[in-house]
N, C-alpha and C positions, 0 to 999 in steps of 0.2 A: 335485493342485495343478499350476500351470503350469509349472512347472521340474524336469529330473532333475537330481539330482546333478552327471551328467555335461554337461548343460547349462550347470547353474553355472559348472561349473570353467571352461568355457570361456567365458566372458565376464565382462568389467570388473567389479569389485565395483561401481560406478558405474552399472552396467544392471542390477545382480541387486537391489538395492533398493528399483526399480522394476517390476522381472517375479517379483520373488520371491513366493509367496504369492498368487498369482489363482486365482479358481475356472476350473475346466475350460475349453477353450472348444470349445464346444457349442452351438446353437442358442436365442439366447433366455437364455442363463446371463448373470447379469449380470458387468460387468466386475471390481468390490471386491467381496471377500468379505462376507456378511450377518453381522449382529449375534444371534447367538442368546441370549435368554433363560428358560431352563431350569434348574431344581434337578434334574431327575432328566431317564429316557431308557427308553420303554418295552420291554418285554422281560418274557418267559414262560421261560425257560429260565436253565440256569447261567451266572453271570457268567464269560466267559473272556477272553480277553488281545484282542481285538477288540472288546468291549463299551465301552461309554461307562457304563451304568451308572448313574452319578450326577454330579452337579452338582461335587462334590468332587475327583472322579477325573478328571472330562475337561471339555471346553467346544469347541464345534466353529472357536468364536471364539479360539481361543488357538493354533487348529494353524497357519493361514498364518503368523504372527508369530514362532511359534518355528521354522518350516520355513526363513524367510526367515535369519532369524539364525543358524542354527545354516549355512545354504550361507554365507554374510558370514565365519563363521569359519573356513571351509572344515575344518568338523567331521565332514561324513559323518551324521550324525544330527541331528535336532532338538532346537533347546532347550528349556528348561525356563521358565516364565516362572512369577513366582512376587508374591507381594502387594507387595513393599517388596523393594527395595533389600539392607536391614537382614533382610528375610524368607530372600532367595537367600544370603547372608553366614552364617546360621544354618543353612539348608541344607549348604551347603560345610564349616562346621566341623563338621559332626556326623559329617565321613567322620574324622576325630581317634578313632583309638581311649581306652577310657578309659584315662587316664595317660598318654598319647602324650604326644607332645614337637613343639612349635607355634613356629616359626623366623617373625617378623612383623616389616616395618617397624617403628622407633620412632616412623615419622612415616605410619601408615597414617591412611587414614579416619577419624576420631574415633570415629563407632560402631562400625566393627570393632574399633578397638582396645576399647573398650569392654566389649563381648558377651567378648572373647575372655580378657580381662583380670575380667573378672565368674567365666568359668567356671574360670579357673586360681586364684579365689581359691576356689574352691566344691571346688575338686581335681578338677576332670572333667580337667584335662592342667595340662600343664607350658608356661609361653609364657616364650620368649626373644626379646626385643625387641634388633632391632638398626641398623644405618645398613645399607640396601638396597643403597647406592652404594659400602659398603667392601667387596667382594667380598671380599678374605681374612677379614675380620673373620664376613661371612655364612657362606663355609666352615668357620670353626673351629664357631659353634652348631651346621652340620648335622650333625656328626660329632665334635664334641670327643672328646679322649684318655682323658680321666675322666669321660664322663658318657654317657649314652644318648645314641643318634641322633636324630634328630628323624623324626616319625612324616608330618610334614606341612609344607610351606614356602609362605607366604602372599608373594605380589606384588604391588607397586603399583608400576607405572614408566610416566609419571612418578608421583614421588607426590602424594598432598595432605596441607597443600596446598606443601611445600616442595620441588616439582619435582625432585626426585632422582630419578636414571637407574639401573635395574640391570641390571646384564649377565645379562642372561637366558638366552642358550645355556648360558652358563657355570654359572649358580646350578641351572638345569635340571638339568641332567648330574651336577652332585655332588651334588643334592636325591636325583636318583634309583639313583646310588649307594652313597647312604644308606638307601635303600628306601624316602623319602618320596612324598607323591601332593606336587603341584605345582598350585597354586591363583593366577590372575593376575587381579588386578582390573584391568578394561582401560576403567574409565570413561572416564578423560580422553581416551583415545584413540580409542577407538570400531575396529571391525576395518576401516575404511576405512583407517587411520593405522598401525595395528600389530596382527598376528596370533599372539598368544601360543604358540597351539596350533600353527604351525610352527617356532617358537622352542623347544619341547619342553613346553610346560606341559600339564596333566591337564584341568585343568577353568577357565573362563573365565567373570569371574564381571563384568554390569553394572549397576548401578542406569540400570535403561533409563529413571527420571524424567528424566534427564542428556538426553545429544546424541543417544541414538538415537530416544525420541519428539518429546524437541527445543523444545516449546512452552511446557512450567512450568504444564501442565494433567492430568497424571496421577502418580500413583507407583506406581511397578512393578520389581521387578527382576529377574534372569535368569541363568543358568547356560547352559553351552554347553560340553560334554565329547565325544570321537569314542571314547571309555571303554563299551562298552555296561553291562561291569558296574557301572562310579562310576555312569552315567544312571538305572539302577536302581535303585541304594541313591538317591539323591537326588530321584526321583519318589517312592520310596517314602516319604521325610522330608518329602517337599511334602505328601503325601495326609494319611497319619497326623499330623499338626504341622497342617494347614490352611491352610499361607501361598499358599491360590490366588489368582490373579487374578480382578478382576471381569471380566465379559466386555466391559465398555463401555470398560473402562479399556485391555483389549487390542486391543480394535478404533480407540481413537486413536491407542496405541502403534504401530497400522499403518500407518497415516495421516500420521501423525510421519513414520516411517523413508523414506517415500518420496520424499522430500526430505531426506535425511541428506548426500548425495554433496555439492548446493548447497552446504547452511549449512556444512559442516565448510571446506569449499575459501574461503568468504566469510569465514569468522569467523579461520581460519587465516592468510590473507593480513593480514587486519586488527592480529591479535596481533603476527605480525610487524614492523609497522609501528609500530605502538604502544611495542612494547618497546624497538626500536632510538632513540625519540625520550624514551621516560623514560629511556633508559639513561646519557644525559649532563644530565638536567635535575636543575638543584643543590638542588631538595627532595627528590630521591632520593636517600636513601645508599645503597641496593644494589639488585639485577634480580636474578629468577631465571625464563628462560627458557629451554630448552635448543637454540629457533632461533639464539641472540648466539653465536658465535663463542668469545667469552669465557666462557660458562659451565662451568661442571666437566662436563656430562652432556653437553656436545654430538656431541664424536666417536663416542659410544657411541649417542647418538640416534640418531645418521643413518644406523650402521650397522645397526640393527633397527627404523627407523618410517619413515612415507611422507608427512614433515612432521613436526613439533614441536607441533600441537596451539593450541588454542586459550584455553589459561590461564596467564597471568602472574602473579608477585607480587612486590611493592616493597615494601621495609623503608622508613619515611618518615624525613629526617633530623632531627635536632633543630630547635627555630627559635628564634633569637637574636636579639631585637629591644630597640629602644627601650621599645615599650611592653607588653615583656615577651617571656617566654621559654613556649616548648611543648617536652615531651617528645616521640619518635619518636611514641608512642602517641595524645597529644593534637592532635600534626599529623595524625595520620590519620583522625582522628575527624573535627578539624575542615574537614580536607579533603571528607570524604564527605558531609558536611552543606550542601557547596556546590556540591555535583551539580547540573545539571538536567535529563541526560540518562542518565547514568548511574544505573542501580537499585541503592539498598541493601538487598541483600536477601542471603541464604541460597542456597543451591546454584549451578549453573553447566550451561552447554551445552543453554540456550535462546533462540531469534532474537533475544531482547533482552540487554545489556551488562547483568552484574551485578559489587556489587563489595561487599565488606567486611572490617572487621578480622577477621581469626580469632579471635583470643583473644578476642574477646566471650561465645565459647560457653565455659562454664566448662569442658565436657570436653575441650575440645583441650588437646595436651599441653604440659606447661609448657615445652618443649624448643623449642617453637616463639615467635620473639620478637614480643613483644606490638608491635611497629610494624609488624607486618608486614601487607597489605594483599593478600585474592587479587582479580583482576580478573576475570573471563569473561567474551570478547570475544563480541560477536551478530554481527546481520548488518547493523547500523546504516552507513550513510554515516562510511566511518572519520575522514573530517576531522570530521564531527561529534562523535563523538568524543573525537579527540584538541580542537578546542576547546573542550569540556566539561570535559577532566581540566588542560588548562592555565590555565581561569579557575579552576576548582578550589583550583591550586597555586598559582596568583598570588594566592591572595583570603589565602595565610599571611603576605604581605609580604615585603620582602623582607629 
């Protein structure tokens, strides 16, 4: 491929997005890597650690992607790219020995919590849910007095979708004190924003459907460890389990990322602009974004990310009117119904602005309040935008 290691490190995450992952350059070689499709890989002899083999085990289309990603996290080895999001998430928890002990946001990702909360009811481990952002409350689960250590500690900062900040050197250090591996899901942030893996984490885990392909036209998701043995066990859960990628959906995946540096720098700037102007607008009862000054996670942001990211979310306030009254819930309903630019749709960290209540999805946790609204900022014309979300709130009256 067209970068060493040592090339990486020396240039901007900004230029490796874009030189990451080219085929040779050589005479006649074209500039994007080609799309190979293959079920298998011819070969007369013993399969050994150089063989491709089969369709299962390798795809020629999956190496610049994960060569590219794995220098982005300045991991030393390549990632793992893997079918879903939810695919790489099962991967990661399978390094849980059984009966281990599984330290998790209370407010992680809905289907992590999910999967993880499925297998501690089946007893494959033990999961202790807790607030990411209370750091002493996170150190007593890794290590309580009367109980087992914990085998593994799961990360999301910020989180989803309730933007809480965790101190990451900190929960690092005592995770692995404890003898835990350390697992960071760094969707929202993408390693342009924050690099877990020099914050001390093991293994870095994204739904690259998110910001890093970027368009809301594939699903894939990804691991990223500089662990050669976790890389090992975790190719080997990819292979045996099946959660490969297809190779079309890794060749947009590439495609995507090479415009990653743009949209994150466009969408960033926007949210911050956004948030500062819902942050006094009287249909908003509360902000959670860790660019405002005033948020709980800000000091802690800034000290470990390169930006705050591109995802806000607003609690809506009640509406008290003459011709009737809406709950927090019902204003945000009715608010999203009066979109015209903004998307009501499901995920985030694709060129277009999406937005919705969370508690719509039966699985998110009931911890999280039903008025609560996440937004992800695109790369839209931000006064368009923000005119979109103000007709929005003015169309509740006043």
């Amino acid at each position: 491929m067209s970068l060493s290691e040592e090339q990486a490190a020396a240039l901007s995450a900004e230029t490796v997005v874009v030189a990451a992952g080219r085929p040779p350059r050589a005479r006649d070689e074209p500039v994007n890597p080609p799309l190979v499709l293959s079920s298998t890989y011819f070969g007369t002899g013993p399969l050994g650690d150089g063989d491709r083999g089969y369709g299962r085990y390798s795809n020629p289309t999956w190496d610049p992607f994960e060569e590219a990603l794995g220098q982005l996290e300045g991991a030393g080895l390549p990632g793992l790219l893997y079918a879903s999001g939810l695919a790489a998430v099962s991967s990661a928890l399978s390094l849980v020995p059984a009966g281990g002990v599984l330290v998790m946001p209370s407010h992680s990702y809905a289907g992590s919590l999910v999967m993880a909360t499925e297998l501690a009811e089946k007893g494959f481990l033990e999961l202790r849910t807790v607030d990411i952002a209370d750091t002493d409350a996170v150190l007593a689960q890794l290590a309580p007095a009367d109980g087992h250590p914990a085998s593994m500690l799961w990360l999301e900062s910020p989180t989803n979708p309730m933007l809480g900040v965790a101190d990451i050197r900190a929960l690092t250090a005592a995770a692995h004190d404890a003898g835990a591996v350390v697992v960071t899901d760094n969707t929202f942030s993408t390693p342009l924003v924050q690099q877990p893996l020099a914050l001390g984490s093991d293994v870095v885990l994204h739904s690259v459907t998110k910001y890093l392909s970027g368009h809301s036209d594939v699903v894939l998701g990804a691991l990223v460890t500089s662990n050669a043995g976790l890389r090992a066990a975790l190719l080997h859960h990819r292979t045996i389990h099946g959660g490969i990628a297809g190779p079309f959906e890794a060749w947009l995946a590439l495609r995507g990322l090479r415009t990653l540096a743009l949209r994150v720098e466009r969408s960033q700037a926007s949210a911050a602009v956004l948030a500062e102007r819902l942050s006094t607008h009287p249909r908003v009862g509360s902000i959670r974004f860790p660019g405002l000054p005033s948020d709980p996670g800000h000091e802690r942001a800034k000290s470990q990310m390169k930006g705050f990211g591109s995802v806000l979310c607003i609690e809506m306030a009640p509406v008290v009117g003459a011709s009737g009254s809406l709950s927090g819930a019902d204003a945000a309903d009715r608010m999203i119904r009066a979109l015209k630019l903004w998307l009501p749709a499901t995920s985030l960290g694709g060129v277009e602005s999406l937005i919705e209540r969370r508690r719509r999805h039966t699985a998110e946790p009931v911890s999280v309040p039903d008025n609560l609204v996440r937004l992800s900022v695109g790369i839209e014309n931000v006064e368009d935008l923000w005119a979109d979300l103000e007709q929005a709130l003015a169309s509740l009256g006043r």
